[in-house]
N, CA, C and O atoms as a GROMACS GRO file, in nm:
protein
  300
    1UNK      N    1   1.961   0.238   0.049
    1UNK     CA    2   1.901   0.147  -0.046
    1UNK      C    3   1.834   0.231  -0.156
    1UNK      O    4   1.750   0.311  -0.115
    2UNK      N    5   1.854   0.226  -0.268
    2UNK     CA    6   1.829   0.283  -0.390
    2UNK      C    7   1.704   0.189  -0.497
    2UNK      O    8   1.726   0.112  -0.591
    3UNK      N    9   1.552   0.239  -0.428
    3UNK     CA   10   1.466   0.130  -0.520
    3UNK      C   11   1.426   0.210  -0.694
    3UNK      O   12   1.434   0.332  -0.710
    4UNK      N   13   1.400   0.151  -0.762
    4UNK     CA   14   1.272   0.195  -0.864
    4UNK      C   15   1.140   0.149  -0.836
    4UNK      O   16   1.096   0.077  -0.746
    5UNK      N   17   1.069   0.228  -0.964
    5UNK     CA   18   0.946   0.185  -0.971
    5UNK      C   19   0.914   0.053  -1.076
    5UNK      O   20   0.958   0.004  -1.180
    6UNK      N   21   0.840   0.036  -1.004
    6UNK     CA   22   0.776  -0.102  -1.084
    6UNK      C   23   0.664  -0.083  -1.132
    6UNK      O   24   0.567  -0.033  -1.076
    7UNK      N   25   0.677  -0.143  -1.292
    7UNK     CA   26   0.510  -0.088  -1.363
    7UNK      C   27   0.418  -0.223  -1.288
    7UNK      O   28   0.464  -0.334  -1.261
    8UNK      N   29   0.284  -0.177  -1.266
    8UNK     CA   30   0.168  -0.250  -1.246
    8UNK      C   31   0.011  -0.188  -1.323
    8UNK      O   32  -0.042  -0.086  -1.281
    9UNK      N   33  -0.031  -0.248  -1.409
    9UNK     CA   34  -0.106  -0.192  -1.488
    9UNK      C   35  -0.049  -0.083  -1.542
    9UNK      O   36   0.053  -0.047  -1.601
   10UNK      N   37  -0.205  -0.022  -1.480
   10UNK     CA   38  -0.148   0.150  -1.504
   10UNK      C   39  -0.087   0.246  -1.431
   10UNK      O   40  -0.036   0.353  -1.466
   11UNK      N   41  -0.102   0.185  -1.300
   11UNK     CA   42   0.021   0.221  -1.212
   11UNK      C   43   0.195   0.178  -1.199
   11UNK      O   44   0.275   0.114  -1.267
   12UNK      N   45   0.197   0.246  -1.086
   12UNK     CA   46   0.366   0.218  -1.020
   12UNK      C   47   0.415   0.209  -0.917
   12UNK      O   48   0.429   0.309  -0.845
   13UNK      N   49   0.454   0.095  -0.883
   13UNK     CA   50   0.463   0.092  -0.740
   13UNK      C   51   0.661   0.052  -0.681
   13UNK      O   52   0.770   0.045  -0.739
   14UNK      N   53   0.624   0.039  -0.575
   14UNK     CA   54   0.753   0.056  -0.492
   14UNK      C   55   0.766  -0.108  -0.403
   14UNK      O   56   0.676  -0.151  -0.331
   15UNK      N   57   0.854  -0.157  -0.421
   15UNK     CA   58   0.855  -0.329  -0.387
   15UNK      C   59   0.957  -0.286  -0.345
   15UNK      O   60   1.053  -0.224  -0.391
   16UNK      N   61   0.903  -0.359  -0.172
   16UNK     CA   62   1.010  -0.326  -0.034
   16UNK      C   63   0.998  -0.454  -0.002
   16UNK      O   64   0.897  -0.524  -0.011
   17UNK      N   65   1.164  -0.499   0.056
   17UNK     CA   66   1.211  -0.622   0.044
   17UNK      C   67   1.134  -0.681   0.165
   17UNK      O   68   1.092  -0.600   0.248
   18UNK      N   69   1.108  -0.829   0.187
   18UNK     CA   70   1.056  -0.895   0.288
   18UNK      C   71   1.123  -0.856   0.398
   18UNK      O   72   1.052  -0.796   0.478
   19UNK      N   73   1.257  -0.873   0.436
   19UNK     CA   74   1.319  -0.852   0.533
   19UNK      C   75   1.295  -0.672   0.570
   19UNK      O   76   1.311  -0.689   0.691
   20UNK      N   77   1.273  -0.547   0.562
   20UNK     CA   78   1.226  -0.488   0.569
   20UNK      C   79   1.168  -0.482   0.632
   20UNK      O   80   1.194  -0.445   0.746
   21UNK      N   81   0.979  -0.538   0.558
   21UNK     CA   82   0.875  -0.556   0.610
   21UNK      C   83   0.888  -0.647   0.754
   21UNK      O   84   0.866  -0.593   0.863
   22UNK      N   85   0.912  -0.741   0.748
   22UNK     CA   86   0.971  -0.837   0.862
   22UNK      C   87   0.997  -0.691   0.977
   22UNK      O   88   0.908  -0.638   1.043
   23UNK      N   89   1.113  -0.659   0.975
   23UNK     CA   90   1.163  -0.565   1.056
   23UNK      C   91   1.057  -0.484   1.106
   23UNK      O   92   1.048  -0.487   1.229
   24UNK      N   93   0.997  -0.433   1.063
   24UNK     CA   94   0.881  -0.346   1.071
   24UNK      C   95   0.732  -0.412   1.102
   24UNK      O   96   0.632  -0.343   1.121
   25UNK      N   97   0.732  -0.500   1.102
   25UNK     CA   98   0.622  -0.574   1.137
   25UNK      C   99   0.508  -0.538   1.056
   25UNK      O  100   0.404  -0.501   1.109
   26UNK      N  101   0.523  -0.546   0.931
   26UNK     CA  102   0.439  -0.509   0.831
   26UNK      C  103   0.409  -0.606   0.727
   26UNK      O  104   0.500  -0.676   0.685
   27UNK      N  105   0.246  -0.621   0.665
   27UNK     CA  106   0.243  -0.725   0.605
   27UNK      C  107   0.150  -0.686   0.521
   27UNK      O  108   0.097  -0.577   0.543
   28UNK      N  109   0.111  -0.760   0.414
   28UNK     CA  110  -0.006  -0.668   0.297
   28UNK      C  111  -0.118  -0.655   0.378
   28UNK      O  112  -0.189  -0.570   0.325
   29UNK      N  113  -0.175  -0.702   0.490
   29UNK     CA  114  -0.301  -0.675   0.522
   29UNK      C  115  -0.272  -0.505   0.635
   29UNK      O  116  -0.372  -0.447   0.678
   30UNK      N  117  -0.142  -0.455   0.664
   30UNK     CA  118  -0.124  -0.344   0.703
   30UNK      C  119  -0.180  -0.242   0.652
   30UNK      O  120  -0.149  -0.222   0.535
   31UNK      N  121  -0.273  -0.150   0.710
   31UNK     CA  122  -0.286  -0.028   0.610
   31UNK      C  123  -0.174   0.078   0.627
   31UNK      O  124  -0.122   0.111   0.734
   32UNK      N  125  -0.141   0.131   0.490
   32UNK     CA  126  -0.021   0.250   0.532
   32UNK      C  127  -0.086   0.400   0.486
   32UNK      O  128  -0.184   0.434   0.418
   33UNK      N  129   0.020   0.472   0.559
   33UNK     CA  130  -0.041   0.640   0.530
   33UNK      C  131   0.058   0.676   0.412
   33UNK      O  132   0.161   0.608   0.412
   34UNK      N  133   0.051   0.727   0.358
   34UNK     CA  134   0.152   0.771   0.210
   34UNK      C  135   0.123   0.943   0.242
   34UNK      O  136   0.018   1.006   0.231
   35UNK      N  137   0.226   0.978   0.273
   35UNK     CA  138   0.264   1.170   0.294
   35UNK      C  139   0.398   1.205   0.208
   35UNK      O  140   0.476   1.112   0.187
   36UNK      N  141   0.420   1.306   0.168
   36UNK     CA  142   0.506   1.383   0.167
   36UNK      C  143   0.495   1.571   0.202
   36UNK      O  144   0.403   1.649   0.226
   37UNK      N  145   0.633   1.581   0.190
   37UNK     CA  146   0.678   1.685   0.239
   37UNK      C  147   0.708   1.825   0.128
   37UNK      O  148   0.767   1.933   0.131
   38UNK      N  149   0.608   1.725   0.011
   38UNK     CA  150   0.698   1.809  -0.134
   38UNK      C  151   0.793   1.757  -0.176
   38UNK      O  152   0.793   1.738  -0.298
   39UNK      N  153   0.912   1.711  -0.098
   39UNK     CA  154   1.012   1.659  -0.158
   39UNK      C  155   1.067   1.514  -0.140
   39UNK      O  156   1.158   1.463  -0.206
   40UNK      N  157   0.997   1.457  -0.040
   40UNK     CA  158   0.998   1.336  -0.023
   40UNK      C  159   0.897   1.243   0.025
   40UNK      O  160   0.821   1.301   0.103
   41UNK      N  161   0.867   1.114   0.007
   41UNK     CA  162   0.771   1.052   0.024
   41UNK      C  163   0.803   0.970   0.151
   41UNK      O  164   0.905   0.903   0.166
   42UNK      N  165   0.703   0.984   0.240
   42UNK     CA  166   0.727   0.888   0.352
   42UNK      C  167   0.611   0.807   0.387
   42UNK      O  168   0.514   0.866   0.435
   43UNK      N  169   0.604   0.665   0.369
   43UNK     CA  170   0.559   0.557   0.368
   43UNK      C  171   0.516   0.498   0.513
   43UNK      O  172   0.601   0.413   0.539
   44UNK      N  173   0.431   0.504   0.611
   44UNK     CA  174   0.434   0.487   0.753
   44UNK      C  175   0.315   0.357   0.769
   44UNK      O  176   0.247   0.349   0.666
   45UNK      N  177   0.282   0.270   0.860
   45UNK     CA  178   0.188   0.140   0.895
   45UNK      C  179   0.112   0.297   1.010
   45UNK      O  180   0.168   0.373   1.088
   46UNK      N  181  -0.012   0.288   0.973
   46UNK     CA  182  -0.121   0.345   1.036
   46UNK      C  183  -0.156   0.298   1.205
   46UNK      O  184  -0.213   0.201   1.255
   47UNK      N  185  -0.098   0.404   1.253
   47UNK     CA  186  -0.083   0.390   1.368
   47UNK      C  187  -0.244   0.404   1.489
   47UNK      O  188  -0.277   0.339   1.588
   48UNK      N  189  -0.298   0.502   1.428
   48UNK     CA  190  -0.450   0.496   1.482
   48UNK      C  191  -0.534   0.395   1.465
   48UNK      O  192  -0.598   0.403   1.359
   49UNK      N  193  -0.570   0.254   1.568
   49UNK     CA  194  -0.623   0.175   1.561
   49UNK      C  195  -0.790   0.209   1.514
   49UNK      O  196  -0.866   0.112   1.516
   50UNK      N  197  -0.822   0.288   1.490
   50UNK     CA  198  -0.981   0.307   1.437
   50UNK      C  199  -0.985   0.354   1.308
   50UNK      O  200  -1.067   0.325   1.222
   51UNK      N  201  -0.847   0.465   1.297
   51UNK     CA  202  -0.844   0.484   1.147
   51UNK      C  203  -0.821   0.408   1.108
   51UNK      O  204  -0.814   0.443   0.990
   52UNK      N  205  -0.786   0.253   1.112
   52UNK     CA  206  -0.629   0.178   1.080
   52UNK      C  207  -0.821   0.062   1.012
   52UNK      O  208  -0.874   0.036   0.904
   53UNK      N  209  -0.843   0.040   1.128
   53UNK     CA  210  -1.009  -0.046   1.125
   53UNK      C  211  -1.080   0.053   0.969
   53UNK      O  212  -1.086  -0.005   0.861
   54UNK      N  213  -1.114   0.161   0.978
   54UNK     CA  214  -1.186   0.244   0.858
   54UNK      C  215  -1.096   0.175   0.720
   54UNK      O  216  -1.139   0.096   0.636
   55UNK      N  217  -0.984   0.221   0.728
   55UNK     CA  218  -0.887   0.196   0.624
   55UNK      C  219  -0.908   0.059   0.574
   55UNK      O  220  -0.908   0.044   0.452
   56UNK      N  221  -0.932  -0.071   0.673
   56UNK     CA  222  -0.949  -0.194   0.610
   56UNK      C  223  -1.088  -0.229   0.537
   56UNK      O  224  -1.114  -0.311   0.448
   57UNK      N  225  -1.169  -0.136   0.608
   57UNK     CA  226  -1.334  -0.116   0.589
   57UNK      C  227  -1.294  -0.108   0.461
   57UNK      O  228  -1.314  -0.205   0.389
   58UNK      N  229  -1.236  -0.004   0.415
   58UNK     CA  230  -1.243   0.142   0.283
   58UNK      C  231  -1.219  -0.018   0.159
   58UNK      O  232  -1.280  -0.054   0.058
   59UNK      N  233  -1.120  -0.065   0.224
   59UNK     CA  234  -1.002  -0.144   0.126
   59UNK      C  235  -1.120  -0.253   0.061
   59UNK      O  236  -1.160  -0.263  -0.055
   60UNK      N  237  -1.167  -0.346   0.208
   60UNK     CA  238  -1.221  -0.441   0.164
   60UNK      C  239  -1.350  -0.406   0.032
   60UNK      O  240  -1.375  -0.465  -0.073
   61UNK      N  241  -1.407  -0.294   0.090
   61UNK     CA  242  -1.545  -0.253  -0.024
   61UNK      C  243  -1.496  -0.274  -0.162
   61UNK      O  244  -1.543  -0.357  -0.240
   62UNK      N  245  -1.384  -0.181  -0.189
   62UNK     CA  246  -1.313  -0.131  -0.304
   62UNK      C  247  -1.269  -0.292  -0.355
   62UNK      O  248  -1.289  -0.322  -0.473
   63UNK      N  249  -1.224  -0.370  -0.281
   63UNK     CA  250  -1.209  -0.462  -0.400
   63UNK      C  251  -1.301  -0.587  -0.390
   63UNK      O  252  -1.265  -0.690  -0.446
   64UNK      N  253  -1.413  -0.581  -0.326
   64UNK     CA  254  -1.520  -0.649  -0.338
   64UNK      C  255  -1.600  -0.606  -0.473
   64UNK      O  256  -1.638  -0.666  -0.574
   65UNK      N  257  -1.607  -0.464  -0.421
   65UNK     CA  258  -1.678  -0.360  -0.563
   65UNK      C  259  -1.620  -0.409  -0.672
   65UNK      O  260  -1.686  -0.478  -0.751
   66UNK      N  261  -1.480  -0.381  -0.695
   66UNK     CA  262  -1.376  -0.371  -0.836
   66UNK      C  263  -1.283  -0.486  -0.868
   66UNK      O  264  -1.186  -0.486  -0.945
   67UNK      N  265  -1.328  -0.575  -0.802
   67UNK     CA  266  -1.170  -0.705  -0.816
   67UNK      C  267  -1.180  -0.701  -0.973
   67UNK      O  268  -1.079  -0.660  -1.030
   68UNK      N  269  -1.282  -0.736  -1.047
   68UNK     CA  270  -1.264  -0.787  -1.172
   68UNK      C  271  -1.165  -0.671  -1.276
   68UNK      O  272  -1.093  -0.691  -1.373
   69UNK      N  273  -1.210  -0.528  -1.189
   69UNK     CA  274  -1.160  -0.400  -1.274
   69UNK      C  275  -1.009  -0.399  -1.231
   69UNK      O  276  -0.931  -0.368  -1.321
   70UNK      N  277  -0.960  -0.427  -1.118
   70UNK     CA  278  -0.836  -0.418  -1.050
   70UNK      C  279  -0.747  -0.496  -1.113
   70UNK      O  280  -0.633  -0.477  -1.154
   71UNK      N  281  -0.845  -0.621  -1.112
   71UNK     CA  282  -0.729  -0.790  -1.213
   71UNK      C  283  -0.686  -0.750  -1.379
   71UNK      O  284  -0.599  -0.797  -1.453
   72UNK      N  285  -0.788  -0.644  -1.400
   72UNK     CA  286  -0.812  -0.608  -1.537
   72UNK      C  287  -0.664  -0.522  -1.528
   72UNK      O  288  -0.585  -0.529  -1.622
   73UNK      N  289  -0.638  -0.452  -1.426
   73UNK     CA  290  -0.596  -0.310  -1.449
   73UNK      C  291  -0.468  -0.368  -1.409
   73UNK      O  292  -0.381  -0.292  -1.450
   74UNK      N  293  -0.423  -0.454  -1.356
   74UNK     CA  294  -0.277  -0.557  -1.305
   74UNK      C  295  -0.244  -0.600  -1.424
   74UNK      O  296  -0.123  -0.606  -1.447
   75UNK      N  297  -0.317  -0.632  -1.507
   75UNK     CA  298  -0.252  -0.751  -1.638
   75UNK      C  299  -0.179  -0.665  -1.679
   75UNK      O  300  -0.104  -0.688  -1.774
   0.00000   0.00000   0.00000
C-alpha cells in the first residue's frame, strides 16, 4: 500500500484506512509510539499499559491546555 501525506495545518500526517485500524484494534483514543530506524518509520499502539496510561495523561493536558491553539493550527 503506497500512502501520502496529508497537509493538516502546519503539519502532515499519514491517514490509515479504517479497515486497517479495525484489524489492528486501533482507534484515535490509542496512544502510538512513532520510531524509526533512519530509514524507515514504524508506527506501533503502545504496548506498556502504564506508559500507554502516562501517554493519555500527556495527551489529555495538551489539549485541554491548547484546543483553541490546535483548532487554530487544523484550519
Amino acid at each position: 500500500m503506497v500512502k501520502f501525506l496529508t497537509k493538516v495545518g502546519n503539519s502532515e500526517a499519514i491517514v490509515i484506512d479504517k479497515a486497517i485500524l479495525s484489524i489492528l484494534k486501533i482507534t484515535s483514543e490509542t496512544p502510538l509510539e512513532i520510531t524509526t530506524d533512519g530509514k524507515n518509520l514504524v508506527v506501533s499502539p503502545v504496548s506498556d499499559p502504564k506508559k500507554a496510561q502516562e501517554v493519555r495523561k500527556a495527551y489529555h493536558a495538551v489539549k485541554k491546555r491548547f484546543s483553541r491553539a490546535l483548532k487554530n493550527l487544523a484550519a
